[in-house]
C-alpha positions as CSV (number, residue, x, y, z in Angstrom):
1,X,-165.3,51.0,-112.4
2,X,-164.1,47.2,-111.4
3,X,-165.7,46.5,-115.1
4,X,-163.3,49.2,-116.5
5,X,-160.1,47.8,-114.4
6,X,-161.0,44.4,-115.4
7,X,-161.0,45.3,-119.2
8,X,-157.7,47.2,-119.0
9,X,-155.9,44.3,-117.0
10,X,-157.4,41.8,-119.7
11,X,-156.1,44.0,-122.9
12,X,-152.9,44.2,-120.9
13,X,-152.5,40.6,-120.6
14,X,-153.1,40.5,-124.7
15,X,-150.8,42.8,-125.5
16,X,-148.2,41.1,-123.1
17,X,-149.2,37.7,-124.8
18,X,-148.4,39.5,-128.0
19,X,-145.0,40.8,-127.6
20,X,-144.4,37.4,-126.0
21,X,-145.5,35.8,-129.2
22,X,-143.5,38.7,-131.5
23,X,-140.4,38.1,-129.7
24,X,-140.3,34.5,-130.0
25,X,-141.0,34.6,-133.7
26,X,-138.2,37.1,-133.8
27,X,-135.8,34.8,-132.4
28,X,-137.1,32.1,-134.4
29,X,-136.2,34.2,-137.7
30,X,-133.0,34.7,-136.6
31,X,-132.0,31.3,-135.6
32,X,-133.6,30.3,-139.2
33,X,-131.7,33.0,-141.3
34,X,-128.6,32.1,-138.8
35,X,-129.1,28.1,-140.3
36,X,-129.6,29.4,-144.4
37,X,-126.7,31.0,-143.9
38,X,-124.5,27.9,-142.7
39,X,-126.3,26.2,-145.5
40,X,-125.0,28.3,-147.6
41,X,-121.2,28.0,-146.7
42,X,-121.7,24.3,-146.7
43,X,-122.3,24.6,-150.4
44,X,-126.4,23.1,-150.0
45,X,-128.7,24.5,-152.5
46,X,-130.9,27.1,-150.3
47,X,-132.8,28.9,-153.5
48,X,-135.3,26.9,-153.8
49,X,-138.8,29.0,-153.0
50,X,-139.3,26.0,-150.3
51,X,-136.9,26.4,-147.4
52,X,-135.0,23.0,-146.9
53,X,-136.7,21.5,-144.1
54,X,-140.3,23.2,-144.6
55,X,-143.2,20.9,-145.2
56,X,-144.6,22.4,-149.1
57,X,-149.2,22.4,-148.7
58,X,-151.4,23.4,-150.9
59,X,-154.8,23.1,-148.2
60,X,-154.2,25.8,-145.4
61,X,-157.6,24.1,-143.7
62,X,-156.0,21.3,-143.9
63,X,-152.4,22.4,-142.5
64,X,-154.5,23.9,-140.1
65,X,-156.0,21.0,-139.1
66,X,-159.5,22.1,-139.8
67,X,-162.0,19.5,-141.0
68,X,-165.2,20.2,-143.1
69,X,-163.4,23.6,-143.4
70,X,-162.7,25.0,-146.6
71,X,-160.2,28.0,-147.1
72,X,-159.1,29.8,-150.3
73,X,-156.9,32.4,-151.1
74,X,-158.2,35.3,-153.1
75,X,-155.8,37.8,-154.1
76,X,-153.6,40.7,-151.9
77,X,-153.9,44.4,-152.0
78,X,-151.4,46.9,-151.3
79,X,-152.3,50.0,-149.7
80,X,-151.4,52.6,-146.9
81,X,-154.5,51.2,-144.2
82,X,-156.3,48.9,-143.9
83,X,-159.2,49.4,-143.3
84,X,-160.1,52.2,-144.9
85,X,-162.5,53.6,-143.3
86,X,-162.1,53.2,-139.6
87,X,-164.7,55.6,-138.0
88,X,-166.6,53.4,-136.6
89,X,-166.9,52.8,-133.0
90,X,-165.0,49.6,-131.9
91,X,-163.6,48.7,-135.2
92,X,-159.6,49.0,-135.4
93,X,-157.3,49.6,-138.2
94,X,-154.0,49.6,-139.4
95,X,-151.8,52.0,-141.2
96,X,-148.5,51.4,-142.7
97,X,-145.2,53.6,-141.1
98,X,-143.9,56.2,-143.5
99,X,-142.2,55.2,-146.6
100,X,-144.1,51.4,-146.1
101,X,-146.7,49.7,-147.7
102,X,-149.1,46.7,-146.1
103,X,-149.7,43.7,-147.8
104,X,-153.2,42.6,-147.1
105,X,-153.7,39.0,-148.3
106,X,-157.5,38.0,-148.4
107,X,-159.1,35.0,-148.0
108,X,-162.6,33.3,-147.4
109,X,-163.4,30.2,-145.2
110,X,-166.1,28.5,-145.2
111,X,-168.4,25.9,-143.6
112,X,-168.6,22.8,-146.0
113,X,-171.0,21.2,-143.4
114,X,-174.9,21.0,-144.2
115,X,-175.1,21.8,-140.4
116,X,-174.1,25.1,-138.2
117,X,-170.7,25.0,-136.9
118,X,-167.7,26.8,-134.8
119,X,-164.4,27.7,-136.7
120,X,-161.7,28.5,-134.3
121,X,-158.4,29.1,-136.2
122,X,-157.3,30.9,-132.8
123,X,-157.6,27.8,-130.7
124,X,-154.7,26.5,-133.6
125,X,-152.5,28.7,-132.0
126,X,-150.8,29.6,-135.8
127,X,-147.8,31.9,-136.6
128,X,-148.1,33.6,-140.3
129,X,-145.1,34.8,-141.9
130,X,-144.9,35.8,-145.7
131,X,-141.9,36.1,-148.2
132,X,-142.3,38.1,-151.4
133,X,-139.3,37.8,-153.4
134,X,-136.2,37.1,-151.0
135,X,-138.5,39.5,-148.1
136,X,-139.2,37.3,-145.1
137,X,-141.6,39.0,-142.8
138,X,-144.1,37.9,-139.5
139,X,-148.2,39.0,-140.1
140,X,-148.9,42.0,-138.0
141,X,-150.8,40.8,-134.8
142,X,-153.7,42.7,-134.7
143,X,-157.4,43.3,-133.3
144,X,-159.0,43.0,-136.7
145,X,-162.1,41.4,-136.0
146,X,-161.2,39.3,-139.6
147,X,-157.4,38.6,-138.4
148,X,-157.4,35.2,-140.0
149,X,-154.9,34.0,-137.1
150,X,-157.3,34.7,-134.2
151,X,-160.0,34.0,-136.3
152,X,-163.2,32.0,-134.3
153,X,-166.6,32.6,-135.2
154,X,-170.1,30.6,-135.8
155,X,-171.2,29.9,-138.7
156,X,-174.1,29.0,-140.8
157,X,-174.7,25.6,-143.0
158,X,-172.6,26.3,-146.2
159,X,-171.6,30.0,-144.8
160,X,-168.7,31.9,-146.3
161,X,-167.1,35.1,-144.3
162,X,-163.6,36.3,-145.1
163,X,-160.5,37.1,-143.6
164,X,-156.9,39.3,-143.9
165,X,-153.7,38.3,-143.2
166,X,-151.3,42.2,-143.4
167,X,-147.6,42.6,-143.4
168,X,-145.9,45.5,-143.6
169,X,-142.8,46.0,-146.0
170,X,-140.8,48.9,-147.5
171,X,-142.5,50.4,-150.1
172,X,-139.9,50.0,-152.6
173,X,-139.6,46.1,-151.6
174,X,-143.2,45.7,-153.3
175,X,-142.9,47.5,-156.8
176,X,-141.6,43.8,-158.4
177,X,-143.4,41.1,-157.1
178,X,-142.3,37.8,-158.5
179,X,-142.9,35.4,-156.0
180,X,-145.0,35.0,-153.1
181,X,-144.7,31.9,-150.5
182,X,-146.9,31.9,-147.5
183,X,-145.5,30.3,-144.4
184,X,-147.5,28.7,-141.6
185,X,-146.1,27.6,-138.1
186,X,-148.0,25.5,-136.2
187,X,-147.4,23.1,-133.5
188,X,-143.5,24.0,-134.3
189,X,-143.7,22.5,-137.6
190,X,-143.0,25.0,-140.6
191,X,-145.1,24.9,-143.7
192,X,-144.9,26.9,-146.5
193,X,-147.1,27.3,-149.7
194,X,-146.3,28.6,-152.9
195,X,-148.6,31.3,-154.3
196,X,-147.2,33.1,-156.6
197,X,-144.3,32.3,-158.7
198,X,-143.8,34.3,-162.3
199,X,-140.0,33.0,-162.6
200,X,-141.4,30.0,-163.7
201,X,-143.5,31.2,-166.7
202,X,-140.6,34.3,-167.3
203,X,-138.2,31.2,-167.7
204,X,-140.7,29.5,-170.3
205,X,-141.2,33.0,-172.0
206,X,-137.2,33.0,-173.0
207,X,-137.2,29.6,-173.9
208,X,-139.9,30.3,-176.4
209,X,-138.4,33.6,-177.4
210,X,-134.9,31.7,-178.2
211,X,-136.5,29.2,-179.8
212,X,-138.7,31.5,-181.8
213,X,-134.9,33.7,-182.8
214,X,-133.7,30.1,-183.5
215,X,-136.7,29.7,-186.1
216,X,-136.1,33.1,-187.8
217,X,-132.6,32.7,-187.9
218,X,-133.1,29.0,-189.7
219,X,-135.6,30.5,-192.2
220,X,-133.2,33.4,-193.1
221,X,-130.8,31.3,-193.7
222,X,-132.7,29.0,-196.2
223,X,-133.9,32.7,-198.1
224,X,-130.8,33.7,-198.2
225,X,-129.1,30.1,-199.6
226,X,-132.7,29.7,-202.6
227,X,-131.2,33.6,-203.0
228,X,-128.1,32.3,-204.2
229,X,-129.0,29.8,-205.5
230,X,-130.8,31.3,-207.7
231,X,-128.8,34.1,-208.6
232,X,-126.3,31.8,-210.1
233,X,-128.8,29.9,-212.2
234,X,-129.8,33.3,-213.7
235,X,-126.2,34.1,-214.0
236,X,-125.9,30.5,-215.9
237,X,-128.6,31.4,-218.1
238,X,-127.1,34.8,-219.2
239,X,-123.8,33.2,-220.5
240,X,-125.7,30.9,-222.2
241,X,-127.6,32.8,-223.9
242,X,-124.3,35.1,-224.4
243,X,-122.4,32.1,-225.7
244,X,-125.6,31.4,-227.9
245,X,-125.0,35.2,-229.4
246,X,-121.6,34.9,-230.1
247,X,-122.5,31.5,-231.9
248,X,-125.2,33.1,-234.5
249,X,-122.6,36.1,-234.7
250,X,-120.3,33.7,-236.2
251,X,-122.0,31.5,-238.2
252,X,-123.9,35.1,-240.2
253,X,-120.3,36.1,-240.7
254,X,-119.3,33.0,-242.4
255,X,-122.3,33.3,-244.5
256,X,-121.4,36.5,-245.7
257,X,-118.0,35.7,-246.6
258,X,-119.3,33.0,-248.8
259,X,-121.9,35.0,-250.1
260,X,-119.2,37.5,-251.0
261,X,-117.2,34.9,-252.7
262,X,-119.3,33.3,-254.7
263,X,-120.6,36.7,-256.5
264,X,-116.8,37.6,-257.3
């Protein structure tokens, strides 16, 4: 019985420490869209996929902190829980409110070291937020035993194990994804990471289209000019070869009025 008071005063604790942490990243978002805003008035650029003021990484170990660490994005699901299936005793899952959608961003870390070793991200004490397109939203906290945020576990020489990262979004907000920047807060410094951005190559697709159009239209216009051209050197030809005609026409006449006069 003390062992089951115990438990419920610890998970009580955790989900206090939680809302502590959900709340404070709450006001931080709001004091951050508060500043893009006055940004905005003051005439700054602020749409640039890297907030103004963010640190831009390309190694979350190493944003982390983490040495001999190695950690690499590997793609992002949408679906309506996660995981699937949850039947298992002890194992929790998520699933997404009506008319939303999680993001499940997936990941694997692993030991670079020819040794055994202890990964704590959770002793990092990080805050994960994502933004697809202009979408800014915090990572659930959850008790997924692969929560990358709280994630700490042993590991062997050269080990790989993975690890999720969820938001939850509107549905509709996650039919068009263009761009995808991951944002990492740690030891109140803001980092963010580009990881997907299709604007970029859309931009180079209508600069080749336009310059392919610019092509076609160029080679048109050189058909159309030989066209002419030579439609008037045929037309040269014919009255040429008319005035030629009219020529022999004559000179057969002549000849027969001489013919005519000489027999008289």
């Amino acid at each position: 019985l003390e062992q089951m008071i115990e438990e419920e005063e610890a998970k009580k604790r955790r989900e206090e420490e939680r809302a502590r942490k959900a709340a404070e990243e709450a006001a931080e978002e709001a004091a951050e869209e508060a500043a893009e805003e006055t940004e905005g008035e003051e005439g700054e650029e602020v749409n640039s996929l890297i907030d103004p003021g963010a640190e831009e990484f390309t190694d979350l170990a190493a944003a982390l902190g983490l040495e001999n660490v190695a950690i690499i994005y590997k793609g992002a699901e949408i679906t309506d829980e996660y995981p699937e299936e949850t039947d298992e005793v002890g194992v929790f899952g998520i699933t997404a409110a009506a008319n939303d959608k999680l993001f499940v961003m997936h990941y694997e870390i692993t030991n670079t070291l020819s040794e055994p070793a202890h990964i704590s991200i959770l002793e990092k004490d990080p805050s994960f937020r994502i933004k697809i397109n202009e979408e800014r939203r915090s990572m659930l906290k959850t008790l997924l035993l692969d929560d990358l945020a709280t994630f700490d576990a042993d590991f062997e020489p050269g080990e790989t194990k993975t690890a999720v990262l969820v938001a939850e979004f509107a549905a509709e907000k996650l039919t068009d994804i263009r761009t995808i920047v991951q944002i990492l807060r740690i030891n109140n410094v803001e980092k963010e990471c580009i990881i997907q951005d299709t604007t970029q190559s859309s931009e180079a697709q209508m600069d080749a289209a336009n310059a392919a159009s610019a092509e076609d239209m160029a080679l048109s216009a050189g058909e159309e000019e030989g066209t002419g051209e030579a439609d008037d050197s045929e037309a040269g030809s014919i009255e040429e070869g008319a005035s030629e005609g009219d020529g022999s026409e004559e000179e057969a006449s002549q000849e027969e009025a001489s013919q005519e006069g000489t027999s008289e």
